[in-house]
C-alpha positions as CSV (number, residue, x, y, z in Angstrom):
1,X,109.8,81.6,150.0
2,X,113.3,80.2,150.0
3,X,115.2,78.6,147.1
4,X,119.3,77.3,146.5
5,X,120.8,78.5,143.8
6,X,124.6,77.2,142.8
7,X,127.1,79.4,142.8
8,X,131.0,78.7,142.2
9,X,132.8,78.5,145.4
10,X,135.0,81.8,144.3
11,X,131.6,83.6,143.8
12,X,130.6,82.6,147.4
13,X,133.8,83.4,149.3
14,X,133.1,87.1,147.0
15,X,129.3,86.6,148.9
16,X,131.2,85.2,152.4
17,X,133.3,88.6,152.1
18,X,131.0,91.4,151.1
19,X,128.7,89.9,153.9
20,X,131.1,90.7,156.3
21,X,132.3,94.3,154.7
22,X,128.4,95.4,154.4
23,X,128.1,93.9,158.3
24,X,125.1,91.9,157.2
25,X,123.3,89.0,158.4
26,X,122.1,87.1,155.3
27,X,123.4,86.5,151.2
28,X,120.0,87.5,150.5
29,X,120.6,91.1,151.9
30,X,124.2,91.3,150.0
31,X,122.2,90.3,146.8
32,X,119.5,92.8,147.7
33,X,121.8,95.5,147.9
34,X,124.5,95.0,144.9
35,X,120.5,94.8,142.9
36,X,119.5,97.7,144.1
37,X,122.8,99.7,143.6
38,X,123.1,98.3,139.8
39,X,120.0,98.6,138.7
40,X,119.1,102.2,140.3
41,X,115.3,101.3,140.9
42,X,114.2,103.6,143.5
43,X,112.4,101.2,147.0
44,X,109.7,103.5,146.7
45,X,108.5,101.9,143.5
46,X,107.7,98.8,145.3
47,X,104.5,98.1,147.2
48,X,103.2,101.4,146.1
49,X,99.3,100.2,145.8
50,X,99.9,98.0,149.0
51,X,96.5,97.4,150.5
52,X,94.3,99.5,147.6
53,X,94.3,96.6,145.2
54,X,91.6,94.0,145.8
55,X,91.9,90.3,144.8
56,X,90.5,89.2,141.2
57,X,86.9,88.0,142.0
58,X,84.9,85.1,139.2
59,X,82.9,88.2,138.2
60,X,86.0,90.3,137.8
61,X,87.5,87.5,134.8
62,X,83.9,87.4,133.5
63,X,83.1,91.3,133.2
64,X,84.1,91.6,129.3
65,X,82.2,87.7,128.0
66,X,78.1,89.0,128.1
């Protein structure tokens, strides 16, 4: 999933630089990274129940209603 978001064109040459400092490819991955190093939330904690959790089924919603 993609999306545009505006940005003034001092915060993009900031995006343009850091891209090139970090050596990578996207602004998605500078984002990604100033995130992860501000808001100290470990990668681990994401996707942890990858693959063990099973889609909601009509009987699931309707367990709780007999």
């Amino acid at each position: 999933m993609t999306s545009t978001i505006q940005v003034k064109r001092r915060n993009l040459r900031l995006l343009e630089a850091l891209k090139k400092r970090m050596g990578v490819k996207s602004y998605d991955e500078v984002i990604e990274r100033l995130l992860e190093e501000k808001t100290n939330i470990p990668a681990d904690m994401f996707g942890v129940d990858k693959g063990r959790i099973s889609k909601f089924t009509e009987k699931d919603r309707l367990e709780d209603r007999d």
